[in-house]
N, C-alpha and C positions, 0 to 999 in steps of 0.2 A: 279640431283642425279648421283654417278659416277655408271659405272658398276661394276657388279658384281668380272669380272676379267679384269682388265682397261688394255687394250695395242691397241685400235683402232687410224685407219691410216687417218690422215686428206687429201684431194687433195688440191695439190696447186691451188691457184687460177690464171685464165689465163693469169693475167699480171705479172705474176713470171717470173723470167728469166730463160734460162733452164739450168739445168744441168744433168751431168751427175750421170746414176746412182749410190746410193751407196757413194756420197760424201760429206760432210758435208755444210750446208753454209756457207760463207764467214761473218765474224761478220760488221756492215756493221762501221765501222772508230775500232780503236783500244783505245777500254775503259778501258784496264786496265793501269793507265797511271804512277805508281811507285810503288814502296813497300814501306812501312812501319812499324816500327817497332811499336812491341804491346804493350812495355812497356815504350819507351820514347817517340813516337811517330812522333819522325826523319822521313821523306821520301828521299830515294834516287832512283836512275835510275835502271832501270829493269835490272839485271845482274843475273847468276849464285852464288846468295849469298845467305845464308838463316842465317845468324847471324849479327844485329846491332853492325858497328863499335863502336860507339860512348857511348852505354851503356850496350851490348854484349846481347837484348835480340833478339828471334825470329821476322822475317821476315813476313811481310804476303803481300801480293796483294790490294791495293787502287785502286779504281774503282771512274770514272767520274758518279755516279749515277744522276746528272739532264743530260748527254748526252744520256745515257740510257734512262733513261726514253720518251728521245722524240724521239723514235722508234722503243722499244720494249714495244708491246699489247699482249693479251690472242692472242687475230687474228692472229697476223705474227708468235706468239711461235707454234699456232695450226697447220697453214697450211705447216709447215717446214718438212722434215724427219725425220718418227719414233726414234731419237737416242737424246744423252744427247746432242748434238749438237743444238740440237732444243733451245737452251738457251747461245749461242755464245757468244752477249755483254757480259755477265755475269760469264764469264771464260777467262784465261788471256794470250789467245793469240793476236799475232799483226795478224794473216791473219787465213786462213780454216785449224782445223783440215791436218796434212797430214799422221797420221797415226792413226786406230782405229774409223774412220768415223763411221764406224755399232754401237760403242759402247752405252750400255745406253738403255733406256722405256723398263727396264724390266719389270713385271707382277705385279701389285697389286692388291693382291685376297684378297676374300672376305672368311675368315677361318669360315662360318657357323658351320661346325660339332664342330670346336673347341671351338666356341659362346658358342654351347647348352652346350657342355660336363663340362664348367666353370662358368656356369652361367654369361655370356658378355652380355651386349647387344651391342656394336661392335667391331669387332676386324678385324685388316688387317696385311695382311701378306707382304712384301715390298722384293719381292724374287730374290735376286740377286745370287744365285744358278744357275739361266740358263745366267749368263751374258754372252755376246758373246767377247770374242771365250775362256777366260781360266777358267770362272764358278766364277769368284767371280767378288767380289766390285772393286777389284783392279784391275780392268780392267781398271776404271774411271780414275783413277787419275795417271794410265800410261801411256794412250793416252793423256793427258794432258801433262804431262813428255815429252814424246819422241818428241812429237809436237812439247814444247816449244825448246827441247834440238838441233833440228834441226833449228829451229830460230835463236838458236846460233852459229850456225856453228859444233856444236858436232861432234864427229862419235865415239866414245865410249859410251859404255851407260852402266849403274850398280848400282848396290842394295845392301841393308844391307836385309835380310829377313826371315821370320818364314816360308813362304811355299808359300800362294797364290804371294807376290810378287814377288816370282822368278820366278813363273808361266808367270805371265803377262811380267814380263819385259823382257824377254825369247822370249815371241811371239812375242810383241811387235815391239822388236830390229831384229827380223825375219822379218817380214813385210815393216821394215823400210831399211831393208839391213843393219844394222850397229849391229858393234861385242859388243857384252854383256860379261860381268864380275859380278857373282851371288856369293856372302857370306851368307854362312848360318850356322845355327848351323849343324856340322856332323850328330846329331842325329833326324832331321826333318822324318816324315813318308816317307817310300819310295815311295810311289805312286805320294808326291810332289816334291821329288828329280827327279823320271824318267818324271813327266810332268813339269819338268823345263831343263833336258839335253835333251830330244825329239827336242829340237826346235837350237841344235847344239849351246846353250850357253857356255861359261867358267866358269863351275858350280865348287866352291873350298867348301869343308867342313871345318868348325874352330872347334876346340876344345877349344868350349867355350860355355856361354851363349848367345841370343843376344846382352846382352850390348856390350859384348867383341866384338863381330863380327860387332856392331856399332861403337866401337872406334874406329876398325880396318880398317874399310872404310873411318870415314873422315881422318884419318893419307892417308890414299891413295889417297883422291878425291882431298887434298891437295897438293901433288906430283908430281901425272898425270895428274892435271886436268880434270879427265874423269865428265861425265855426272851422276850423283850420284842422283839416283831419289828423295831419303828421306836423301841428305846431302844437297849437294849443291843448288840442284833443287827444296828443300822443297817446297818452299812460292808456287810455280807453281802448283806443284804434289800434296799437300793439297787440291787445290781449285777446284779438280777434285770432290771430295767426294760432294763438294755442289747440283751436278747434281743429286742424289739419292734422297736431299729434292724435291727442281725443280719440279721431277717427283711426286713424295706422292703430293702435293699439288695440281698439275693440274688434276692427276689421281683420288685427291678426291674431283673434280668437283671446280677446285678452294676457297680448302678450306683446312685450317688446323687440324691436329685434336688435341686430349684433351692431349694427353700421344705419346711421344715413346720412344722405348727401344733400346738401340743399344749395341753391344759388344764395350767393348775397349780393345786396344793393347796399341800403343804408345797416345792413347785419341783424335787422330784429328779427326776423323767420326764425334761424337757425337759433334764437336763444331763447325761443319762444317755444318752441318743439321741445329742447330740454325743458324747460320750464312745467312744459303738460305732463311730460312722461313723468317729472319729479312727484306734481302735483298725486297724480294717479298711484303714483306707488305710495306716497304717505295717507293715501283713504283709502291703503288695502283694495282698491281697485286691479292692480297688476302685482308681478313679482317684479324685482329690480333685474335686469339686466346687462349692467353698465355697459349699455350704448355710447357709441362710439361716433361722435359729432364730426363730419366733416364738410368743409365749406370750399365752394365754387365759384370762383369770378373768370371775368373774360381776363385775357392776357395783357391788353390794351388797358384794361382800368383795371388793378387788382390789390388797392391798397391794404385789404384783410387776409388775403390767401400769403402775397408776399410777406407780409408782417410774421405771419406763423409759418411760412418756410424760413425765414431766413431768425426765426426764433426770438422775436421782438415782441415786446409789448407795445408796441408804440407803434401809432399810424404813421405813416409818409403818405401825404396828399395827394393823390394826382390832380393836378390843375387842368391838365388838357387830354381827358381821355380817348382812346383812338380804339374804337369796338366795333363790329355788328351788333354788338349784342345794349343795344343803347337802354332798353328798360334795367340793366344793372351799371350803367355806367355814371355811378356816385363815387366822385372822387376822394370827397371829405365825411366817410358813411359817421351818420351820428350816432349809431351803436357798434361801432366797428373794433372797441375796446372789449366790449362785452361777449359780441362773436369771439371775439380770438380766448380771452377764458374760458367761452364755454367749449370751444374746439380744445384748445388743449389741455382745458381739464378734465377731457371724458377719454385722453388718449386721441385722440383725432388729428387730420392733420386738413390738408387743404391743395386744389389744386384750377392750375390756371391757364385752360386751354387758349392756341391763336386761333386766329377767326376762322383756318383754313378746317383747324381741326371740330369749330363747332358748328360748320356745315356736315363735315364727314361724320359726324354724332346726330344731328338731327336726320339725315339719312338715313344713317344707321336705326335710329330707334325706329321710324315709319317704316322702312324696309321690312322690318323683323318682327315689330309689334303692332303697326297701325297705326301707330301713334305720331299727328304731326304735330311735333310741339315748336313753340314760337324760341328764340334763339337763346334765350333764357335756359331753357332744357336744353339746348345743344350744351350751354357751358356745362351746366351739371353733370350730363352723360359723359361729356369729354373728359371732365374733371374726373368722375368716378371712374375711367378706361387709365388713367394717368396715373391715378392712385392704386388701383389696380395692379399694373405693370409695374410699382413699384413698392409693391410689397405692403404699402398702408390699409389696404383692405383686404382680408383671407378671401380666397374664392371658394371655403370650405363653411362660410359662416352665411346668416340672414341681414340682404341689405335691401334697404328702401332708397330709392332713388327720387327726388321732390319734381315732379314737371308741375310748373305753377303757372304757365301758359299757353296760348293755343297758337299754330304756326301758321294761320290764315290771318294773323295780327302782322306781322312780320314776315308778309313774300320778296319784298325788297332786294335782302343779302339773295335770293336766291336765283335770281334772274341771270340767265348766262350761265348759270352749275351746274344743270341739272341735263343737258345733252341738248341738240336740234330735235324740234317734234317733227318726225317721219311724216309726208303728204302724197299719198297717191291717188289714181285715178278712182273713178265710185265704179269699179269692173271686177267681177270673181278674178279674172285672169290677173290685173294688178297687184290683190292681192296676193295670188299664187307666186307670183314674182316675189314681192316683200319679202313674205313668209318663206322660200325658199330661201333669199339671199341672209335673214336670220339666222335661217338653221345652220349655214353652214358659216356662218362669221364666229 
């Protein structure tokens, strides 16, 4: 059975070879051996591309799965270092990790108070709020980025981004020594603006939406050929997200559960979670489950959630999204076809809280679990209370709910919510006042 809050530390066993601390290990041959396109199914050689010549669709990562298999066990994933590293074959570098090594096994708790207070019988909270070192998910799939982009010779590195990824690619390229170039929308909360110049990026504001500020990068990554995490680098920097399944699985005792929920932005997370868990059950790592994918946008911008309530394949754009929740507010998501296959081809469905309700959700989780997630977890919690209440998730099965951010990123929305702070005098008797006029309010 897993624990209660799963992050313990296996020792290597004594005929490991040593390293040093704090470093990733070495994947042992390189399994990721081309790319492939998802919709014509072309492979060619691992390069900075992430668009098929030949039929113009999305790129992804081909993996030697019988090589893999004959050297990655529960054993050698267990006794490795605490980090998403701990699953190397199965991420698409040619050598170690060289930046972001610590990244990765973040917390998987066990939300009891929020069981009782919903009527669950299980629920898990998958909390990448304390990711190390910029508080989210995109931590994952940065260090995957920078890594590969040093593989290639890089030394510029740059984002199209809502907030946590100009976070991460900021430290990132910090860490790595190499000069970052960060687009964003001008109007991103400031707290993700100042924890993405802190780290001495090229942070420009666009006077635009994301999509603009996504055009705006690949006309550029095309040009300079700089390192473009979510252009050029896609197929790479996607495959980072799979380490968050990875983890939910092993942490839940090698096993999968019934339901999860995840936010989507531009929709790669949630097809990227299918993707691990797939992975794992064909290397006899897990048993199959048939997990049950469902996806969470804000109500303001929710062109993947809408799509698969209202039974469509097909995106409808929003041009002018209107959220608190501005790290998912991608109106034109560039995997937003693939999220919705993968939602309803596991049985899933999808839900999309207003903004009223994914402050009442981020409350709620902090109230009940501790947990202050940035507005991103409110949609997913709300989403998952919605789906909930109507019947899409059993309250009798195992669900993981994704928090992919920390809510010290986004105090903004909450300013004026959350009640007047009570001021009295510095006198016992003051207080005796207060505290009387509590007890009986």
């Amino acid at each position: 059975m897993p624990l209660e809050v799963v992050r313990t530390a296996s020792a290597a066993p004594q005929s490991s070879p040593a390293r040093e601390p704090g470093t990733a290990p070495t994947p042992l041959g390189a399994f990721a051996r081309a790319l492939k396109c998802r919709e014509c199914g072309k492979e060619v050689a691992k390069a900075p591309v992430h668009v098929c010549e030949f039929c113009f669709g999305p790129l992804e990562v081909a993996y030697d799965y019988d090589g893999i298999g004959k050297v990655l066990t529960r054993a050698v994933i267990e006794a490795r270092p605490q980090s998403m590293w701990r699953y190397a074959e199965l991420l698409p570098l040619d050598g170690a990790a060289t930046v972001g090594a610590q990244v990765g096994m973040t917390p998987l708790v066990r939300a009891h108070n929020l069981e009782k207070k919903l009527g669950l019988r299980e629920l898990w909270i998958k909390n990448d709020a304390v990711s190390y070192p910029t508080l989210s998910f995109k931590d994952r799939v940065v260090s995957v980025a920078v890594s590969k982009a040093r593989e290639f010779g890089m030394n510029v590195i740059a984002c199209a981004s809502t907030g946590n990824l100009a976070n991460a690619v900021a430290a990132h390229a910090a860490q790595a020594h190499l000069t970052a170039y960060i687009l964003i929308p001008h109007d991103l909360e400031q707290t993700k603006i100042m924890g993405t110049q802190i780290y001495g990026a090229n942070v420009i504001g666009i006077n635009g939406t994301y999509d603009d500020v996504n055009r705006l990068c690949s006309e550029v990554a095309g040009k300079y050929g700089w390192g473009f995490v979510n252009v050029n680098l896609r197929p790479f920097y996607a495959e980072g997200s799979k380490a968050y399944g990875y983890e939910i699985a092993e942490q839940l005792g090698w096993r999968l559960p019934d339901h999860v929920v995840a936010p989507m932005a531009g929709g790669s997370l949630i097809t990227k979670i299918a993707k691990a868990f797939g992975e794992l059950e064909k290397l006899g790592l897990v048993a199959g489950a048939g997990t049950r994918y469902h996806g969470a946008q804000a109500a303001g911008c929710a062109p993947i959630a809408d799509a698969v309530r209202a039974g469509r394949e097909v995106i409808k754009p929003v041009k002018v999204p209107s959220t608190i929740a501005k790290s998912l507010a991608i109106g034109n998501p560039a995997d937003g076809y693939y999220a919705i296959k993968t939602i309803t081809g596991s049985g899933g469905f999808a839900g999309a809280p207003d903004d009223a309700e994914i402050i009442a959700a981020m409350k709620l989780l902090a109230e009940t679990e501790g947990i202050f997630t940035e507005t991103a977890g409110g949609v997913t919690l709300g989403a998952t209370l919605k789906l909930l209440d109507e019947g899409r998730i059993s309250r009798d099965e195992s669900i993981v709910v994704s928090i992919t951010g920390n809510g010290l990123k986004t105090t903004e929305p909450l300013v004026g919510k959350l009640g007047t702070l009570p001021v009295i005098g510095a006198r016992l008797a003051d207080f005796d006042a207060f505290h009387t006029q509590k007890r009986s309010s």
